[in-house]
N, C-alpha and C positions, 0 to 999 in steps of 0.2 A: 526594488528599484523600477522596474515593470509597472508597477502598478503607478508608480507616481506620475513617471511617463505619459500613461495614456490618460491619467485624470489631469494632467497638462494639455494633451492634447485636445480631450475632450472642452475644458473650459475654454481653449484659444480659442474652438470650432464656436461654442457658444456666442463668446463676445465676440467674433467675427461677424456671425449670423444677423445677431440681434441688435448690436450699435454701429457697427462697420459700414451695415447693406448699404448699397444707393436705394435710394427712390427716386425714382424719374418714371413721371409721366410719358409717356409712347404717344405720338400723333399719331392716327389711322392716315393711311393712304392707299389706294388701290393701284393696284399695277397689271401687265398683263404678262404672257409670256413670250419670251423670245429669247433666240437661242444666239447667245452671246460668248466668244471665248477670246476674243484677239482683247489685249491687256491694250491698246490701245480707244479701243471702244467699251472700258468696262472701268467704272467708275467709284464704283462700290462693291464687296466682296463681304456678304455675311454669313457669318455663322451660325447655326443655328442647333442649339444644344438640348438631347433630349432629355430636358431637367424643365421643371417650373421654377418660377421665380419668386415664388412666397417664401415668407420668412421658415416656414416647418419644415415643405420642401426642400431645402437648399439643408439647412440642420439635419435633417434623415438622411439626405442625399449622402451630406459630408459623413457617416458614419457608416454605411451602404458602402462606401468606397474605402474608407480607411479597413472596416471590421471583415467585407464580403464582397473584395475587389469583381469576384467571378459572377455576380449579383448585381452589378452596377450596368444599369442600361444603357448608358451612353457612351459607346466608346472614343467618339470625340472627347471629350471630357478625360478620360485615364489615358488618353495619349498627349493628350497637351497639357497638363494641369497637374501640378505635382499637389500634395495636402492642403497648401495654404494659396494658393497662386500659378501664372500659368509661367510655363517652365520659360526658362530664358530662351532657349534653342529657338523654342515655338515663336517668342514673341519679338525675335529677330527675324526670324523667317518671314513674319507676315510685316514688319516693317521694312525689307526689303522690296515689300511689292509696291508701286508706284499708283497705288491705289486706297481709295476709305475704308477706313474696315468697318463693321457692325459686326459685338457680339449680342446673341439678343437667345433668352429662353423660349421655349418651345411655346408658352403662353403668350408670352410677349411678342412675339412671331403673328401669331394667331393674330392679337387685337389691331399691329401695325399692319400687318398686311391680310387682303383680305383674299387670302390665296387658299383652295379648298385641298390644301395639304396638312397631311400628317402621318408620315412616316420621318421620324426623326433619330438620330441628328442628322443633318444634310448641309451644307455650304451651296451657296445661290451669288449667283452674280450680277448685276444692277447695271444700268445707265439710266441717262434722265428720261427712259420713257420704258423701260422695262425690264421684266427680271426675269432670271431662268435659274432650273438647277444646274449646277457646275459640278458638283458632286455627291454621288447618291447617297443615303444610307446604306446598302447594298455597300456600295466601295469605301467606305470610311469602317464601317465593320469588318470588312476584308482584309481592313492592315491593322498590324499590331505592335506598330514603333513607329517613331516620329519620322527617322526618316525615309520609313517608307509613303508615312500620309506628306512630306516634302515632296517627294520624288511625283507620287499622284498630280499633286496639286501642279509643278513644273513640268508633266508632261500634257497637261492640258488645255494649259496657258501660250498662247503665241505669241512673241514678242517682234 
């Protein structure tokens, strides 16, 4: 029964992969930094996950996490994101904030913005003239349940 299972799960992760994916094209824009926290002057809130966003990437990925949870490099991603989707909790949490969201791959990070970073995963916060980290790699790796990365994210935010 086991085995059916996972050759279930493995085909859902396939056709997820491979006819599911979006494509969208990423407009580049340049930004600078500035250090932004009061939720009144912060306009945009992205995520930024330490995954590519090619079709093999995302397929590896998904078996990385299902087969060798302890292997998986992004811990934003195994705290928000259950097998197929990102958990409800999570995606109530960030529809509570009175802000944009952007989830965007570490690649796709790269080409939109032209910011000489790469330590990932990280969360960055925006207005219409600049962006800053909001929260490091360092501290998104530091928690190991949602609602501790809630609690991070609400103690940083000034309302």
């Amino acid at each position: 029964m086991n085995v059916i299972k996972w050759l279930l799960v493995i085909l859902a992760g396939f056709l997820m992969v491979f006819f599911l994916w979006p494509s969208k094209k990423i407009i580049p824009q340049i930004v600078v930094y500035k250090k932004v926290i009061a939720v009144k002057d912060i306009t945009k809130i992205t995520l930024v996950y330490n995954a590519k966003a090619d079709r093999w990437s995302v397929f590896k990925d998904f078996f990385v996490k299902e087969f060798t949870p302890a292997e998986y490099p992004c811990n934003l991603c195994s705290i928000t994101f259950g097998t197929f989707s990102m958990k409800q909790e999570w995606k109530t949490f960030l529809d509570s904030l009175p802000i944009e969201k952007e989830y965007l791959h570490k690649d796709e990070f790269a080409k939109k913005y032209s910011l000489p970073y790469n330590e990932f995963p990280v969360i960055f916060v925006a207005n219409a003239n600049a962006i800053a980290m909001f929260v490091s790699q360092k501290e998104i790796n530091s928690v190991h349940s949602l609602p501790a990365l809630q609690q991070l994210i609400q103690q940083k935010l000034r309302y």
